[in-house]
C-alpha positions as CSV (number, residue, x, y, z in Angstrom):
1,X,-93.7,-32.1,-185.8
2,X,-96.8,-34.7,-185.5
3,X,-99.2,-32.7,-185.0
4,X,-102.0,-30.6,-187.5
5,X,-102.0,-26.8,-187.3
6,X,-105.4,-26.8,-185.9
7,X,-104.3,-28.9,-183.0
8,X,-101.3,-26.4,-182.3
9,X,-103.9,-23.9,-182.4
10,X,-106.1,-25.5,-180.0
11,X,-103.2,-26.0,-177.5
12,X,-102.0,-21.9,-177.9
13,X,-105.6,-21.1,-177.3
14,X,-106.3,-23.1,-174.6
15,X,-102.8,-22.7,-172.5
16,X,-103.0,-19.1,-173.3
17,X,-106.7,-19.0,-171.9
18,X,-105.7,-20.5,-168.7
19,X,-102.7,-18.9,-167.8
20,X,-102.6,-15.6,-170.1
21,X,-100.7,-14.9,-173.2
22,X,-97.8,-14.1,-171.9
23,X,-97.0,-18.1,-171.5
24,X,-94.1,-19.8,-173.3
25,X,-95.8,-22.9,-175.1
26,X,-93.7,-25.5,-176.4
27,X,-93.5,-28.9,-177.9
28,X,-91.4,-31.6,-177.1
29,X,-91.1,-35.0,-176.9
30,X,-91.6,-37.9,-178.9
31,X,-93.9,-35.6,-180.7
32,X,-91.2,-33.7,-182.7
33,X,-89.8,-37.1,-184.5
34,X,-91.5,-37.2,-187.9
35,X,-90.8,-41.2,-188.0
36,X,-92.0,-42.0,-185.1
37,X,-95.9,-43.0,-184.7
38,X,-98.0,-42.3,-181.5
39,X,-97.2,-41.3,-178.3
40,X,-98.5,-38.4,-176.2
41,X,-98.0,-35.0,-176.5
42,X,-95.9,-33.4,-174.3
43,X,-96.3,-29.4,-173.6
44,X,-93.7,-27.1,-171.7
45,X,-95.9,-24.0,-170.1
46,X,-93.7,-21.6,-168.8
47,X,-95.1,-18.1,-167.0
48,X,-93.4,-15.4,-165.6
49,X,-95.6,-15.4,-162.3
50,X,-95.9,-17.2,-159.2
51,X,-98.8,-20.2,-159.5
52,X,-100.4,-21.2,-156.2
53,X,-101.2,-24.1,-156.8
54,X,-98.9,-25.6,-159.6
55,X,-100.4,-29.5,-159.3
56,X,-104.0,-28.0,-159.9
57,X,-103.0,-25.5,-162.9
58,X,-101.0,-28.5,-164.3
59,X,-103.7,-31.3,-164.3
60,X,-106.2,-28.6,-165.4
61,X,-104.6,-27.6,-168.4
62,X,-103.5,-31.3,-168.9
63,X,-107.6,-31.9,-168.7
64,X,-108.8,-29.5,-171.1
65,X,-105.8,-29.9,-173.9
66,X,-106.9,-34.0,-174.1
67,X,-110.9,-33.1,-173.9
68,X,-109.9,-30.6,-177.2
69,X,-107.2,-33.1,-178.8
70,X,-109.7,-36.0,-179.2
71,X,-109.4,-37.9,-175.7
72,X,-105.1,-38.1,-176.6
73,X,-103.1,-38.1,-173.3
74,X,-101.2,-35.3,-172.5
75,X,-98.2,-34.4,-170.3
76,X,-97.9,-31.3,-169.1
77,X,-94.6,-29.4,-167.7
78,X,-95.0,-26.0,-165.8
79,X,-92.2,-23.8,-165.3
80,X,-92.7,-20.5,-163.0
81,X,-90.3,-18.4,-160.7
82,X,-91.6,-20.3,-157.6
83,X,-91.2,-23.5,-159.0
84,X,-88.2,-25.9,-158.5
85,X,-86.3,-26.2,-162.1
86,X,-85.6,-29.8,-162.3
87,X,-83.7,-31.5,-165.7
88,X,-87.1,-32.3,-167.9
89,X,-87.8,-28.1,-167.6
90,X,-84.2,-27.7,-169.3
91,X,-84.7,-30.7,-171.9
92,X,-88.1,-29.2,-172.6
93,X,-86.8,-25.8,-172.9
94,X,-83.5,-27.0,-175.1
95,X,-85.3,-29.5,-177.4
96,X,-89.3,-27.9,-177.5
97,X,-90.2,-26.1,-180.5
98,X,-92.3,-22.9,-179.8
99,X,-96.1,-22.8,-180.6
């Protein structure tokens, strides 16, 4: 996994800030190959509740993970009851690593 403890911190703290600690975090992505260099990051969210307004919550928590991870761009997959599953919320749950 490319990516320093503090800055897996950082993302548990900030996802579990704006949705509640009972969110699934998870890595996935380009980001779990240890050869590989760059890239984004990519971060499953999944909570066991409704969202309202999944677009907003997405691109929110989207914002405030790149402000805290240097200006790096981040992709952001949101899982929740309401929500359509589509195949990149499987992937993300089969392949992500838990942080």
């Amino acid at each position: 996994m490319r990516l320093k403890p503090e800055q897996i911190e950082r993302i548990r703290d900030i996802v579990h800030e704006l949705v509640g600690y009972q969110a699934e975090v998870r890595l996935f992505g380009s980001r779990l190959d240890d050869t590989a260099r760059g890239g984004d990051i990519d971060v499953f969210v999944c909570v066991p509740y409704a969202v309202e307004e999944p677009a907003l919550l997405t691109a929110r928590i989207a914002g405030r993970l790149s402000r805290a991870l240097d200006g790096r761009k981040v992709d952001v997959v949101l899982a929740a009851p309401n929500l359509k599953v589509l195949p990149i919320h499987e992937a993300a749950r089969r392949e992500g690593v838990p942080l």
